[in-house]
Every structure is written in structure tokens, then in C-alpha cells.
N, C-alpha and C positions, 0 to 999 in steps of 0.2 A: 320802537326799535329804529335804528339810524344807521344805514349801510357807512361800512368802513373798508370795504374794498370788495372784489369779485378774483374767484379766479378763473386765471388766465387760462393754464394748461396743466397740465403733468411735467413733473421733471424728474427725471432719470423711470426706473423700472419699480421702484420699491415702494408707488404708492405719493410719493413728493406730489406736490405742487406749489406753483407759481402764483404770486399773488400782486393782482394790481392795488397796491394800495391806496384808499382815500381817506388817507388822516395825516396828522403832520407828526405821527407816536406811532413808527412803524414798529419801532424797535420794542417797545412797551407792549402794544395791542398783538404782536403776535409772539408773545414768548412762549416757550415753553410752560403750560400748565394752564393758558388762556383758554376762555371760552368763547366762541363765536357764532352764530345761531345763520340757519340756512332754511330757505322755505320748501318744503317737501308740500306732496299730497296731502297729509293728516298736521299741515300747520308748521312752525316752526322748529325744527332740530336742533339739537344743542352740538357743538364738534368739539372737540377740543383736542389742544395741540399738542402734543408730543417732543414735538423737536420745531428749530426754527435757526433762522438763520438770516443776514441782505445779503443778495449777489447780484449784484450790476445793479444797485438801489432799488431790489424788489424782495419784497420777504419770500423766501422757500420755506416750505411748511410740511411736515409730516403731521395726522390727523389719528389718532388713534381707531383703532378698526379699521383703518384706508391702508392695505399694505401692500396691494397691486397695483400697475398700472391702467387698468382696468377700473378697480373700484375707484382709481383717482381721475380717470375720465368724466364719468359719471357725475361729475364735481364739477365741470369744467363750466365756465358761464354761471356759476353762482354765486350771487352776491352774501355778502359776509355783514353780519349784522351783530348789534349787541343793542342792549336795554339805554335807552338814556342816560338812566343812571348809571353807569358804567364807564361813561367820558368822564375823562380828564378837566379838571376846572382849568379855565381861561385866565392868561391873565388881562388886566382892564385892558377895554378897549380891542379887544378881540372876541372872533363872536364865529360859532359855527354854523356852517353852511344851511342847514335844516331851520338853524333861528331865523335866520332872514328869509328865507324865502316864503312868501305870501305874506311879507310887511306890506302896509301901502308905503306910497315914496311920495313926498311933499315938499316944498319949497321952505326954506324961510320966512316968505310971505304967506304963506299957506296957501300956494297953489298945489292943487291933485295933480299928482304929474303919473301916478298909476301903481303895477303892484310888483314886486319883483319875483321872475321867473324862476332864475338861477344864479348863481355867481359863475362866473370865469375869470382863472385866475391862469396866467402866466408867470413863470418864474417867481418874483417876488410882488407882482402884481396882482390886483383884484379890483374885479367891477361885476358891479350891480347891471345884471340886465331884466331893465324892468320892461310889461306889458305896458306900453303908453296908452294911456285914457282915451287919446283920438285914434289908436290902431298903431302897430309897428313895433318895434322894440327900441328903446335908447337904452346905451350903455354909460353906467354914468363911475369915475373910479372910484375905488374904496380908498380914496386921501383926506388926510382929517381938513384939507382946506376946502374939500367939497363937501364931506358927509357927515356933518355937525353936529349930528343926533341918532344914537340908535338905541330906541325904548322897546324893549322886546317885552315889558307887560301890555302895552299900547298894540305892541303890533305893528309899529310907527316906525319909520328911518326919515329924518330930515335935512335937507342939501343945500348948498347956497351952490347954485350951479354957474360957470364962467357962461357969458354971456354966448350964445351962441350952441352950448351944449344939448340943448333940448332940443335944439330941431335940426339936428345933425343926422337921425334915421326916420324922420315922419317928412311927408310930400310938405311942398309951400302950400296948400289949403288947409293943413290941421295942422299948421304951424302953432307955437305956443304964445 
């Protein structure tokens, strides 16, 4: 399962909620008649949606059996999940968040440069922030003139980094 958004709050009286989404298929992943899976005590719950809508670039979502504000409280702070297989194919050269993260990250020369954390993406931007090998975090961008290789049988992402980028967040002793 691979969270695809959490929500946020209740909106209006009738059970609604607000949804921060994490996918770039807001509009697809929560339509009306979607299913989305929430972790309860006894495991994962299946919800499924009702009604659906964006306002102000966030999906509102009616849930079937959620018809209070109340029982959409109850909701609130949980993440929204579905099966793997359930995403949307990519096209080349794009790659979801969950594939990268615990690649290791490597050089061109095949230098271990470490593993990556998470991605953080600004607007139309995106970097790898990977754990570095000698401690600290580097941020390294997702631009194809940096990040040369991503082999996600391997587990592998490899960089040709501008010179200076790796030791931009590690002290001068664990310099690269």
C-alpha cells in the first residue's frame, strides 16, 4: 500500500472532508466510486467515495457511511492509501516517490555517496535527499543533467554531481 494523501478536516456539516493530496491524479484517485484504504485497529479499511470534488486544489470528498460531522472527524489525520497496483503507469523517465526512496545513490565513478531518504519537491522541482555515507543529508536535484540513471530493479539511482554538490551539507572532515 502507498499513501496517496491524508485527510485534513471535515468540511461543511454533512460528513465532507478535506483532503491533502499526495499524487499528481487528484482528480482520477478520488472520484466518485474510488476506493481508498485507512488503517484502523483490526488492519486496513476499505472507504469508498461517494461524491468528490477540487476546491482551492484540494479534493472534498464525501465517504459512504461518513454522513456526520462527527463520524468525519474521526477521519481526520488519516492517511489515504491504496494497493500498488492501483497507481497510474508513469510515463518514461518518471518514477514515484515510494520507488526511490531506499535506493542507494552513486556516482558515475561509482562512488557510495548513500541512501535516499525522501524526495522534496517544490513546485515543479524535485531532489533526492539522500543519507550521506559520512553522516548529514545532501540534496542532490532530480535533473536529468545530474541524475543519469534510475534502475529501480537494482535499487540503484546514479549522478554525475557538479562539482562542489556533495559537500554542500557534510562538515570539511567528511568531505567527499
Amino acid at each position: 500500500m502507498v499513501t496517496v494523501g491524508r485527510i485534513a478536516r471535515t468540511q461543511g456539516h454533512r460528513g465532507q472532508v478535506i483532503v491533502d493530496p499526495a499524487t499528481d491524479f487528484p482528480e482520477e484517485r478520488y472520484k466518485a466510486g474510488s476506493t481508498v484504504y485507512v488503517r484502523r485497529e483490526a488492519g486496513m479499511a476499505p472507504l469508498v467515495i461517494s461524491a468528490a470534488r477540487i476546491h482551492k486544489g484540494r479534493p472534498v470528498i464525501a465517504i459512504d457511511g461518513v454522513d456526520t460531522m462527527n463520524a468525519a472527524e474521526e477521519l481526520a489525520g488519516c492517511e489515504l492509501r491504496v494497493p500498488t497496483d492501483a497507481l497510474h503507469p508513469l510515463p518514461p523517465g518518471m518514477f514515484y516517490e515510494h520507488d526511490l526512496v531506499g535506493c542507494s545513490v552513486e556516482t558515475t565513478e561509482g562512488l557510495a555517496i548513500g541512501q535516499v531518504a525522501r524526495i522534496e519537491s517544490t513546485g515543479n522541482a524535485s531532489r533526492l535527499v539522500v543519507h550521506g555515507r559520512s553522516g548529514g543529508e545532501i540534496l542532490i536535484p532530480m535533473t536529468d543533467a545530474i541524475v543519469t540513471g534510475v534502475h529501480l530493479a537494482a535499487r540503484r539511482i546514479v549522478v554525475h554531481p557538479p562539482d562542489g554538490l556533495l559537500d554542500v551539507n557534510v562538515t570539511r572532515r567528511q568531505r567527499f
